[in-house]
C-alpha positions as CSV (number, residue, x, y, z in Angstrom):
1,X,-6.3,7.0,171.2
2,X,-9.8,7.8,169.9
3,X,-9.5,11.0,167.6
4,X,-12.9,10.8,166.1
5,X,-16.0,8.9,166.6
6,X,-15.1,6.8,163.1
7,X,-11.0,7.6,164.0
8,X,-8.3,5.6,165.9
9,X,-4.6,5.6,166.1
10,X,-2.7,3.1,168.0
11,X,1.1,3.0,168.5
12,X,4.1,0.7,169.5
13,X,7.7,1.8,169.9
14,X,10.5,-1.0,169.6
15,X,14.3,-0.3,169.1
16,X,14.7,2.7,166.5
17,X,11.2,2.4,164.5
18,X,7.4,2.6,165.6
19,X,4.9,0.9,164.5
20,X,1.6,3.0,163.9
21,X,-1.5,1.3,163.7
22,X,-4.8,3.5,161.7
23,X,-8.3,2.8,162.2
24,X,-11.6,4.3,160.5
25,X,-15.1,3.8,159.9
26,X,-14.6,5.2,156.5
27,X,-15.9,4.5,152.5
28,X,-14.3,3.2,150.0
29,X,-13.1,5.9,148.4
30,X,-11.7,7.7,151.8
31,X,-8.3,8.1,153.3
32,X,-7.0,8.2,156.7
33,X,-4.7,10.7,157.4
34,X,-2.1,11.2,161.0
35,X,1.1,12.5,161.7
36,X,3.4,15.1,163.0
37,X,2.2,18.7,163.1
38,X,4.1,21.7,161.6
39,X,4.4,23.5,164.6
40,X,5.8,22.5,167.9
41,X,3.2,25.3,169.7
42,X,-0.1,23.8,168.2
43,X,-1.9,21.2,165.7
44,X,-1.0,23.0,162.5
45,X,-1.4,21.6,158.7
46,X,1.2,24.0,157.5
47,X,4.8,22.3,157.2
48,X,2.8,19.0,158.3
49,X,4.4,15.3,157.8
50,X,1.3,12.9,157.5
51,X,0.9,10.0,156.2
52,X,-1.6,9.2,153.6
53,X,-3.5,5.6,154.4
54,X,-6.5,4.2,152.0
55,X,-7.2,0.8,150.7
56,X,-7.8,0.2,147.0
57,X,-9.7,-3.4,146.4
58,X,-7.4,-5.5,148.0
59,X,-4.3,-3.0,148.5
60,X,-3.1,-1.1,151.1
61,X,-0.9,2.4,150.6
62,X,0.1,4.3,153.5
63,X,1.8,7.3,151.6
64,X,4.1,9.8,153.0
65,X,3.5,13.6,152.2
66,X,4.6,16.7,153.0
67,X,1.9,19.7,153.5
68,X,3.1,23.1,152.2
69,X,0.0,24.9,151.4
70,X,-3.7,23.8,151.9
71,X,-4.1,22.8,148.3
72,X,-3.2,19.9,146.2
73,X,0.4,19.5,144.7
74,X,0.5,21.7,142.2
75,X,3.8,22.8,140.7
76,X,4.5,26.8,141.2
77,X,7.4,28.6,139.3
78,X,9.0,24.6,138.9
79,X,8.7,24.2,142.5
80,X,5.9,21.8,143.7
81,X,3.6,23.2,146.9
82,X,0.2,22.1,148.5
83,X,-0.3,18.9,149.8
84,X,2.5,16.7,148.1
85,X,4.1,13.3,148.3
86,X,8.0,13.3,149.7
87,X,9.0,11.8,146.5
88,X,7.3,14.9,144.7
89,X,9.6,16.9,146.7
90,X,12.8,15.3,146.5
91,X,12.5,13.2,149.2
92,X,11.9,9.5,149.9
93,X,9.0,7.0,150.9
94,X,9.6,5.9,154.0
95,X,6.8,4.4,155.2
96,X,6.1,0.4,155.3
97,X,3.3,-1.1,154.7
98,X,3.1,-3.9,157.4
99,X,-1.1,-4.9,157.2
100,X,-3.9,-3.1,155.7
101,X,-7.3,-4.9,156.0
102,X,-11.2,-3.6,155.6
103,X,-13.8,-5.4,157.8
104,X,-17.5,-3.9,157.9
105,X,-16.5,-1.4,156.4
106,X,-13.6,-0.3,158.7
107,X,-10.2,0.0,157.6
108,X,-7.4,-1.1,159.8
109,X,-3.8,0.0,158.0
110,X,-0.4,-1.1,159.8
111,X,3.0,0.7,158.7
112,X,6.3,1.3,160.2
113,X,8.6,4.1,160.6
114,X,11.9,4.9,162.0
115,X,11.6,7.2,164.7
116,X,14.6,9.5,163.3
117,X,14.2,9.4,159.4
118,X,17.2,9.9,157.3
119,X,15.0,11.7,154.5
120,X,15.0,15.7,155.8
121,X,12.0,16.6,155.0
122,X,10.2,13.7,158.0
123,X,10.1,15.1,161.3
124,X,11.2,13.2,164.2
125,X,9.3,10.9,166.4
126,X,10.6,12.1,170.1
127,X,10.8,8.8,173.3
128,X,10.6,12.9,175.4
129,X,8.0,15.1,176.2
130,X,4.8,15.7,174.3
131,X,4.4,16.2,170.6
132,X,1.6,17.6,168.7
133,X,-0.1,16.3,166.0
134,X,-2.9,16.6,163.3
135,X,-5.2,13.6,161.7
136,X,-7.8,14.4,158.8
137,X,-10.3,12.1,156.9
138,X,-11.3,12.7,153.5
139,X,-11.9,11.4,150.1
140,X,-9.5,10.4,147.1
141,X,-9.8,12.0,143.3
142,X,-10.0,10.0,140.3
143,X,-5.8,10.1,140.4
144,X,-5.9,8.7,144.1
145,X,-5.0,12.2,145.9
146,X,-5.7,13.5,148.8
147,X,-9.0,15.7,148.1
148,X,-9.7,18.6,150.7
149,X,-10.8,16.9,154.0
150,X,-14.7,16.8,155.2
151,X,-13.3,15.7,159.1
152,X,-10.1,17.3,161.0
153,X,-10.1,18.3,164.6
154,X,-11.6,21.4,166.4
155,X,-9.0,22.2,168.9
156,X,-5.1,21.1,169.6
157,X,-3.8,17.8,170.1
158,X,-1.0,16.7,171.6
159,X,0.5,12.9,172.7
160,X,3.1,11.6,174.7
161,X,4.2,8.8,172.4
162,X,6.3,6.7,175.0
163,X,4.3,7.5,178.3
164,X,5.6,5.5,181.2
165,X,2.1,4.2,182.0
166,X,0.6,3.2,178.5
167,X,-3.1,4.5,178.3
168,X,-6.6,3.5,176.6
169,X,-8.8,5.7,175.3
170,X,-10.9,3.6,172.1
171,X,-14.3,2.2,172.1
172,X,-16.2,0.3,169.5
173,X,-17.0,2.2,166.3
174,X,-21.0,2.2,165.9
175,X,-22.4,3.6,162.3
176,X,-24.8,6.7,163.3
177,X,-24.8,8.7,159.4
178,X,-25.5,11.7,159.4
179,X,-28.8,12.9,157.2
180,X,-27.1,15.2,154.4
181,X,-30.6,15.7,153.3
182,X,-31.5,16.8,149.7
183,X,-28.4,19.0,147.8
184,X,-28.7,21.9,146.4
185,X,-30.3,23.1,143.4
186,X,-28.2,23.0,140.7
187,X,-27.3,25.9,138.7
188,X,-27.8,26.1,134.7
189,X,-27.1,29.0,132.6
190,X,-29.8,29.3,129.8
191,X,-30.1,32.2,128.2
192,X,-29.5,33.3,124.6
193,X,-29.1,37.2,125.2
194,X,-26.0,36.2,127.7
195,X,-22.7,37.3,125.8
196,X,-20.3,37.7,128.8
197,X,-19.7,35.8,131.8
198,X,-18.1,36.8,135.1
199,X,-16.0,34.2,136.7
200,X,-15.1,34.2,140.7
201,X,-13.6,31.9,143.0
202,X,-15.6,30.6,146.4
203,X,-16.1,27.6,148.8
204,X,-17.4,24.5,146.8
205,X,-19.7,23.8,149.7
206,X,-19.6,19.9,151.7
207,X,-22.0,16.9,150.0
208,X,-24.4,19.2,149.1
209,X,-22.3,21.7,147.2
210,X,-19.9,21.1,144.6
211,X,-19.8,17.0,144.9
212,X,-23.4,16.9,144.5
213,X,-23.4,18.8,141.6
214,X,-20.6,17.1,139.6
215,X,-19.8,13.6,141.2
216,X,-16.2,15.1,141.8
217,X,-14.3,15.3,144.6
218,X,-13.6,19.0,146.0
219,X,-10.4,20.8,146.1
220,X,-12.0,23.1,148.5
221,X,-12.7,26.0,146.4
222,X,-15.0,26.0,143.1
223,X,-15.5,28.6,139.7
224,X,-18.5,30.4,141.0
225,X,-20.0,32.1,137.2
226,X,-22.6,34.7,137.2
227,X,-22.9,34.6,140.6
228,X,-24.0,30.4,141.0
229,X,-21.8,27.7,142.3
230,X,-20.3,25.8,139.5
231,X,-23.3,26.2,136.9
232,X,-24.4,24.1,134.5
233,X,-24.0,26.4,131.0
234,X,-25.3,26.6,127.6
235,X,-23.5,28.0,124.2
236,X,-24.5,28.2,121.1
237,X,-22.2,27.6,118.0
238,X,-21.2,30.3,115.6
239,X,-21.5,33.1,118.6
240,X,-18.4,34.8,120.4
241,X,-18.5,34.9,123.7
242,X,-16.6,36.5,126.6
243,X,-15.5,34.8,130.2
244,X,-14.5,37.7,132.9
245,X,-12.1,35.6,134.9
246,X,-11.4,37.1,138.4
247,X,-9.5,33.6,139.7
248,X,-6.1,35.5,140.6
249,X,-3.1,35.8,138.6
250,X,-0.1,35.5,141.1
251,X,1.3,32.5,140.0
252,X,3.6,32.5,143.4
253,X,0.1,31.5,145.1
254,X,-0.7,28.1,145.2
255,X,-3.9,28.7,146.7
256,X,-5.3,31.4,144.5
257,X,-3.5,30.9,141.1
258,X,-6.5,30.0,139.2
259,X,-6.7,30.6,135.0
260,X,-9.7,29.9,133.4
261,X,-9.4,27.2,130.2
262,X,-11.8,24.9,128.5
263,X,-10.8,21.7,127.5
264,X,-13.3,17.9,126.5
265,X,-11.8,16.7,130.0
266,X,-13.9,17.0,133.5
267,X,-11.5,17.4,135.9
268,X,-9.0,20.3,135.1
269,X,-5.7,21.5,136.3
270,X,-4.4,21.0,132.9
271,X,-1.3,21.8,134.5
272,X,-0.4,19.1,136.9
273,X,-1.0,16.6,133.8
274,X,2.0,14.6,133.0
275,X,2.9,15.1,129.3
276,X,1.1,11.9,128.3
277,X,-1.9,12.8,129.8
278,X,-1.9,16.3,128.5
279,X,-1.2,15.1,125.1
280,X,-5.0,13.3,125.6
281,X,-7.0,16.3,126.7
282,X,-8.2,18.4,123.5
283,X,-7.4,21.4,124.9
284,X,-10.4,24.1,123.2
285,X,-9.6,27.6,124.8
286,X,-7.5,29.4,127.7
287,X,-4.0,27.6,126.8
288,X,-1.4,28.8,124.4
289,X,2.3,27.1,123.8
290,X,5.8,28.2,123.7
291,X,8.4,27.5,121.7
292,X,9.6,25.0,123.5
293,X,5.8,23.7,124.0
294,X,5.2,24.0,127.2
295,X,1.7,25.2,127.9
296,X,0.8,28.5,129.5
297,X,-2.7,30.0,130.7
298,X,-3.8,33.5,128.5
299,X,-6.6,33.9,130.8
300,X,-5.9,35.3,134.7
301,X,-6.7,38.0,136.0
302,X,-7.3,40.1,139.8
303,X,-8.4,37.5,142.6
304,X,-12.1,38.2,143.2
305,X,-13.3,35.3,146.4
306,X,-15.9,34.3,148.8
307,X,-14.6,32.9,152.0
308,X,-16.0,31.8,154.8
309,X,-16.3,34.0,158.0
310,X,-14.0,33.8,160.6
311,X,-16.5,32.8,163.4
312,X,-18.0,29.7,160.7
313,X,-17.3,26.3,160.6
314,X,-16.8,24.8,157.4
315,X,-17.9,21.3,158.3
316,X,-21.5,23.4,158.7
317,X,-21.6,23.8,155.5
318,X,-24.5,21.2,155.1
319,X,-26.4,22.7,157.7
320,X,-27.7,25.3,155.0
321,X,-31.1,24.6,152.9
322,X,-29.9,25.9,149.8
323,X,-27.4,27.3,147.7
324,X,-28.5,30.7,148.1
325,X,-28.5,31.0,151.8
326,X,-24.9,29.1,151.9
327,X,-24.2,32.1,149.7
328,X,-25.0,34.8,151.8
329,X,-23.3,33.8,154.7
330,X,-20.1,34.3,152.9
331,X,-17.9,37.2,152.9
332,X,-16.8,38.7,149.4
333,X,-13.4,40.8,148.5
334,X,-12.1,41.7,145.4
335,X,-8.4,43.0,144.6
336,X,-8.0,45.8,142.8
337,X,-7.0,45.7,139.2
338,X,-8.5,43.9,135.9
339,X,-10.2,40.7,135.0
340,X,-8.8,38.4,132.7
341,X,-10.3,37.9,129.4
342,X,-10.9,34.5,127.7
343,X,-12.7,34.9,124.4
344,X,-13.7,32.5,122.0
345,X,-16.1,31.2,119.6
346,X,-17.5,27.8,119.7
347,X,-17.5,25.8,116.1
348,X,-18.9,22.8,114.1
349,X,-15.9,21.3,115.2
350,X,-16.5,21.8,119.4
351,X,-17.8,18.9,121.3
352,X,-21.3,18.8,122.3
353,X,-20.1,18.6,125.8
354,X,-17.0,20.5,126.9
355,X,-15.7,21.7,130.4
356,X,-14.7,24.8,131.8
357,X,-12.2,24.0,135.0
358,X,-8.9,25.8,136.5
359,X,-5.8,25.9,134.6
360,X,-4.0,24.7,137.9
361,X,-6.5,22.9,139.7
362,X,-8.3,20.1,139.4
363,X,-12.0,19.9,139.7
364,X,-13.2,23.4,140.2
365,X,-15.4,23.8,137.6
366,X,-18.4,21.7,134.9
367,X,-19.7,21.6,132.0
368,X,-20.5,23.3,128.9
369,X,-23.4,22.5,126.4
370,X,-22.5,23.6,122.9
371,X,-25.6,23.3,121.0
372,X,-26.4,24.5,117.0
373,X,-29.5,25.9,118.0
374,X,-31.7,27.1,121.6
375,X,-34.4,25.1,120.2
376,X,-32.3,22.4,120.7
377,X,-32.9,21.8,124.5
378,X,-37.0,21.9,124.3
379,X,-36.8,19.7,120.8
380,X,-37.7,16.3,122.4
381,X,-40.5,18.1,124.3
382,X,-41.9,20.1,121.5
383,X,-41.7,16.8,119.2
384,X,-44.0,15.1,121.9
385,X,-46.7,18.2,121.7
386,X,-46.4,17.8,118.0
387,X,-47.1,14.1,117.2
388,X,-49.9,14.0,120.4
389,X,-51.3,17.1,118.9
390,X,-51.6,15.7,115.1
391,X,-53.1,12.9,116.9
392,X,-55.6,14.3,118.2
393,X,-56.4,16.3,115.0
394,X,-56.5,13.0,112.9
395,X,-59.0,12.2,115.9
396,X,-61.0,15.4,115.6
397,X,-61.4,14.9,111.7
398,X,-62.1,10.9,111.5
399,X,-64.9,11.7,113.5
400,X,-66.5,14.4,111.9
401,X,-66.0,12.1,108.8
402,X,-68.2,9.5,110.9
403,X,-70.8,12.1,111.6
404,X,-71.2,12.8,108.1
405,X,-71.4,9.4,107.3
């Protein structure tokens, strides 16, 4: 069955199991993604059991997961929700990995699956009637994670997965790319009379938006500060400063939970860090312990975000020039109540280089210049004027001295 232009799914059922064949025209970094949807009435990602497929160097993984809420796994009031794996959840991997092989930049992944699972939480493959389903492609994080999808479908699909009269529907994949064209300006914060900061959450944009500015994969939704998507901003040592955050503070949501922190590491979401890996992030604002030492956010406050309109597509997202145009097609609410407040005062002992990100999420936000001085950023420019411009005086005066001569 041909899903996408760059998408296939094939399918065999023998005895209790079926054997599920994925192929796409996809990168490196990508993942493949097919299986039952959450509702029997439509293609739904809500209560969704995919599997994950992606090929790293010469390794297949064809990962089970469970989708909860359109956001990465991230652990709400000691329950997990988003987009998590069924051994996250209690459950088991039972997937097999049979094949997984990348030609021309195709990959083709094999696995196998009993058609009635014996973990709970895996829906059931009916020999009956007509099931629906749901298929995404998208790219990996640094931790080999489903990332927010650029490719899903437009409309409903549904399959009869043991049709009496097997049917055909693939053709050859042919590479056509589509021209991204030039990303969007990116946003810097440069200004010594700026004290206070105001912190909302928005779209990060496709190519051109967020992953153009950082490098990062997108988890959908980005720190929008001052007004610009994911700025670029400069601090200067020995001055307080003051970050409005307006990222949401229900921590039932695993959507819009979204405390501000600044740490020396890029990515963020401090939170779903294993206790190793938080004990390797220097962790510089936003973040204080309890007894026990487990870390909690000081900095949420009222949910203030840009969404799409209803009648936009999100895969369009491209389509817009610039940054600024993007922005105006987007619709902005604001709860009611207060902003958080994160206030700190960067020191001798800051990085030059630190990050502000989500508390919950991972790579929402960028980076922070801490520099001693404004004069800092022109220096190498103003040290060029100055040596061409002595130059040129030495010039001016060893020819008068020839003159005289």
């Amino acid at each position: 069955m041909q899903l996408h232009k760059n998408f296939q799914v094939s399918w065999e059922i023998f005895g209790p199991a079926i054997t599920i064949q994925l192929a796409g025209m996809v990168d490196e970094n990508e993942y493949l993604a097919f299986g039952i949807s959450g509702s029997k009435e439509q293609s739904q990602m809500i209560g969704a059991d995919v599997a994950v497929a992606y090929i790293n160097g010469y390794q297949g993984f064809v990962t089970d997961y469970n989708i909860i809420a359109l956001t990465p796994c991230v652990k709400v009031l000691g329950q997990y929700k988003g987009v998590c794996k069924d051994s996250v959840l209690g459950g088991q991997e039972n997937n097999q990995l049979n094949t997984a092989v990348r030609e021309n930049g195709i990959n083709i992944i094999t696995y196998r699956r009993s058609l009635i699972s014996s973990d709970e939480s895996d829906k059931e493959f009916p020999l009956e009637g007509s099931i629906y389903i749901v298929w995404a492609i998208g790219k990996l994080d640094e931790n080999n994670e489903p990332a927010f999808h650029d490719v899903y479908p437009k409309t409903n699909i549904s399959v009869e997965l043991n049709p009496k009269e097997p049917k055909k529907s693939c053709y050859a994949f042919t590479r056509s790319e589509r021209e991204v064209g030039e990303p969007w300006s990116k946003g810097q914060i440069f200004d010594k009379t700026i004290r206070v900061f105001t912190s909302t959450i928005g779209p990060s944009g496709a190519k051109k938006g967020y992953q153009a500015i950082t490098g990062h994969t997108s988890t959908a939704l980005a720190w929008y500060i001052n007004g610009l998507l994911a700025p670029e901003i400069w601090l200067r040592r020995g001055l307080t400063y003051v970050f409005k955050v307006n990222g949401g503070n229900d921590p039932h949501s695993p959507e819009y939970y979204h405390p501000l922190i600044i740490t020396d590491d890029p990515h963020g979401g401090y939170d779903r860090l294993t206790d190793v890996a938080q004990s390797k992030v220097r962790v510089l604002a936003g973040v204080e312990y309890s007894r026990r030492g487990r870390p909690r956010p000081t900095a949420s406050g009222r949910l203030c975000v840009s969404k799409h309109k209803s009648n936009h597509d999100r895969r369009l997202d491209d389509d817009f020039e610039s940054f600024k145009k993007f922005n105006r097609s987007l619709e902005w609410s604001c709860e009611t109540g207060d902003p958080g407040t994160l206030e700190f005062t960067p020191n001798s002992t800051w990085p030059d280089i630190v990050y502000y990100n989500s508390f919950t999420q991972a790579n929402m936000g960028w980076k922070i210049r801490v520099i001693d001085s404004f004069n800092q950023r022109v220096s190498s420019s103003a040290n060029f004027y100055t040596v061409n411009f002595c130059v040129l005086c030495l010039s001016i005066l060893l020819n008068y001295f020839f003159v005289i001569e």
